[in-house]
N, C-alpha and C positions, 0 to 999 in steps of 0.2 A: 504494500500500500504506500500510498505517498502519504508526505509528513511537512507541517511548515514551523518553522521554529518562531520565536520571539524570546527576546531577551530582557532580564529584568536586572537590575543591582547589577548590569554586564555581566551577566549568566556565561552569556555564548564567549564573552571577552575574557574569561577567565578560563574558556577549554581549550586546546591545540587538537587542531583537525585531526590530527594524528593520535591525539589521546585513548591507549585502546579501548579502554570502556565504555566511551561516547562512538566512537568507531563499533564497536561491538554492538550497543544499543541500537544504531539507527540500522544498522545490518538487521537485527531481529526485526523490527518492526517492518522494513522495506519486503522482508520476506513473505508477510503476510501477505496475502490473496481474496479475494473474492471465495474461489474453490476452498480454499478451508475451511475459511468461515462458512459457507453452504453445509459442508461433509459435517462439521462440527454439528449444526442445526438439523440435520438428518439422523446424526446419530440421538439426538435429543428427542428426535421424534419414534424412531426405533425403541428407546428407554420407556418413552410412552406406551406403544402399544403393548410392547411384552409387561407393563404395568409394573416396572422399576418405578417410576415417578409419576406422579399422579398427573402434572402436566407440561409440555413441550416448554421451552425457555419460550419468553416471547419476546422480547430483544436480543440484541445483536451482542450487548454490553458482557454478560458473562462468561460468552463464548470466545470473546476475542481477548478477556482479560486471562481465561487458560491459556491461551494460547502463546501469550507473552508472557507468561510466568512460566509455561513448560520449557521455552526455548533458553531462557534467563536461567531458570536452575540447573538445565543442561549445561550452561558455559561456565558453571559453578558459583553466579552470583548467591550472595546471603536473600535470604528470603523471609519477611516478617519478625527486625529487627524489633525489637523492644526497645524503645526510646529511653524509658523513665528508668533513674540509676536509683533501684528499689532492692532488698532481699527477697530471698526466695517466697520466707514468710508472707512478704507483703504482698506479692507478685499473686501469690493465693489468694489471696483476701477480694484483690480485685475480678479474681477469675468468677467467684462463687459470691459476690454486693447481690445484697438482693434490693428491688426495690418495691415499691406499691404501685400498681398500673389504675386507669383508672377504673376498670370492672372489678375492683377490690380484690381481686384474688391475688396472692403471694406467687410469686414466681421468680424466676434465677436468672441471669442475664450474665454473658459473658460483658466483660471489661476490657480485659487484656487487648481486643484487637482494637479498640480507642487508641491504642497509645502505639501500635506498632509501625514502620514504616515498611513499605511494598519492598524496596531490594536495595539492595546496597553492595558496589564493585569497590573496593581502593577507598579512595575519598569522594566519590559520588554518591549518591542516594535520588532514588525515583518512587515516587509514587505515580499509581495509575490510580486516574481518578473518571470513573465511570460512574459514579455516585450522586444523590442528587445536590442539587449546586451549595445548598446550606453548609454544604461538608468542605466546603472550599477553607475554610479558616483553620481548619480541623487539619486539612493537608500542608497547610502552608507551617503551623505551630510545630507538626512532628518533624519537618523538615528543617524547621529553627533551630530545635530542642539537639535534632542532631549534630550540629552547627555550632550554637553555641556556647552549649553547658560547658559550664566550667569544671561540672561532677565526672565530665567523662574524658578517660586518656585519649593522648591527641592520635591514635591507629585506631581506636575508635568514631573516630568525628567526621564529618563529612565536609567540604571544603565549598559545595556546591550543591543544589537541588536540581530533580527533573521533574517537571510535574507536567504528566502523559494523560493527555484530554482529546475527545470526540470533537472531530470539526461538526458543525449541523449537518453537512450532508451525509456524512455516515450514521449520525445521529436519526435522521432521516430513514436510511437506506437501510439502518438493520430495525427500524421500529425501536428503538432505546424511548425508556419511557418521558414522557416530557419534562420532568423535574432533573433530568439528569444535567450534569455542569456540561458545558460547552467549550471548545478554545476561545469561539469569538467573545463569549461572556466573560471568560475571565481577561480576555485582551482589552474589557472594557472596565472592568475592577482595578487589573493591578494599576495603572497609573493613579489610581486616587488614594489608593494604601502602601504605592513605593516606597512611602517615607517611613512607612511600619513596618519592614522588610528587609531583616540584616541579611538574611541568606541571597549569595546571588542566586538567584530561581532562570534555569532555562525551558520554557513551555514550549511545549511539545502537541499539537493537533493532529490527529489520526484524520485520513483522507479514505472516501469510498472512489479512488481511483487507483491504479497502477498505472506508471509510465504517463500518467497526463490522460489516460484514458479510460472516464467514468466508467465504473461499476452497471450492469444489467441489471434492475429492479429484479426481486425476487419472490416468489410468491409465499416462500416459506417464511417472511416475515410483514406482520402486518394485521395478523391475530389477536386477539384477547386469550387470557386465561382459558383454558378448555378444560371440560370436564372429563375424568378419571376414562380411559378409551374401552376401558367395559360397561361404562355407562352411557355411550353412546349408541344409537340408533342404527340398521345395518344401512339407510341409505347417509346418515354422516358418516359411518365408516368409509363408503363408497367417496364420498366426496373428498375426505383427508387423503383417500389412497390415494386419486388423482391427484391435489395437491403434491402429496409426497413423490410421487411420479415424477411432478415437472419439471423437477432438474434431475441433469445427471452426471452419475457419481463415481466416481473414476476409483 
């Protein structure tokens, strides 16, 4: 896929082209395809009918964020750093907070991935932020915390951020839901919060083209939630088959 950078705190002015981790980075993503991303969402729909998952992904957003995170642990980047320089003890404590929801019943909520950062090569660190836009602050703090704590040794620290965002048209193009963050929305925030923003941050827009050349609308995305596929009707069946049909799968 294509990619367009923007730079913040001279994000980009602080990497050399040649840097292998940044080099490595945009190789992974440049790798991404159209075809993947389809096989990926096929096999999601496959998990559906054999009734592994009750229903098919229905954006694009989860699908392409395995796919950057399987390529990234293969080249051995850190994956789902802990930011917060805590003990073990305390590290628990946040796993298993409970809080009060508002249908009053008690329940358990993980913590731990609040505070963690998506990957981290050398002195780089990335977060993919597929998520919806409110969590922008939330990306931007763990990527400080990496940065600038004084708590953590300097082969700990990160020297620079990447923060890995959906342009609208693949936002678009795989049906990602609408609250989800955008590049062009964040290219309209950071210049009013640059001044709150010690980390250089290089952002990074995921494109539904290769080579300059748009992506084929898809019909496997575009759906709503669907119901568990043995609760489906045999002429919905018939219709998902054809759906699942219209592309094909190498």
């Amino acid at each position: 896929m294509d990619i367009e950078t923007e730079s913040f705190r001279w994000g980009l002015e602080h990497l050399s082209p040649t840097d292998s981790a940044w080099v490595e980075l945009q190789e992974v993503l440049h790798s991404i395809n159209r075809e993947e991303i389809v096989k990926e969402k096929h096999r999601s729909f496959d998990e559906w009918r054999r009734g592994s998952i009750r229903t098919p992904r229905v954006g694009g957003q989860d699908l392409i964020n395995g796919l950057i995170k399987s390529r990234l642990v293969e080249l051995n980047w850190e994956s789902q750093i802990f930011v917060l320089d805590l003990p073990k003890t305390e590290i628990n404590k946040l796993e298993t907070e409970t809080f009060e929801p508002k249908e009053k019943k008690k329940s358990e909520t993980k913590k731990v991935s609040y505070w963690t950062m998506d990957f981290k090569k050398g002195d780089i660190g990335v977060e993919v932020s597929f998520n919806n836009a409110g969590v922008l602050a939330q990306n931007l703090l763990r990527l400080s915390v990496m940065s600038e704590s004084y708590l953590k040794k300097k082969e700990e620290k990160i020297r620079l951020g990447i923060l890995i965002t959906a342009q609208e048209n693949l936002k678009k193009w795989s049906n990602m839901d609408s609250t989800v963050l955008t590049f062009e929305t964040v290219k309209r925030v950071f210049p009013l919060i640059n001044f709150n923003i010690p980390t250089p941050i290089v952002l990074v827009g995921l494109s539904s083209s290769t080579g300059g050349e748009v992506w084929e609308a898809s019909q496997y995305f575009g759906h709503k939630s669907l119901d568990p596929y043995e609760k489906l009707s045999d002429v919905e069946r018939e219709i998902w088959k054809k759906v699942i049909d219209s592309e094909k799968i190498l």
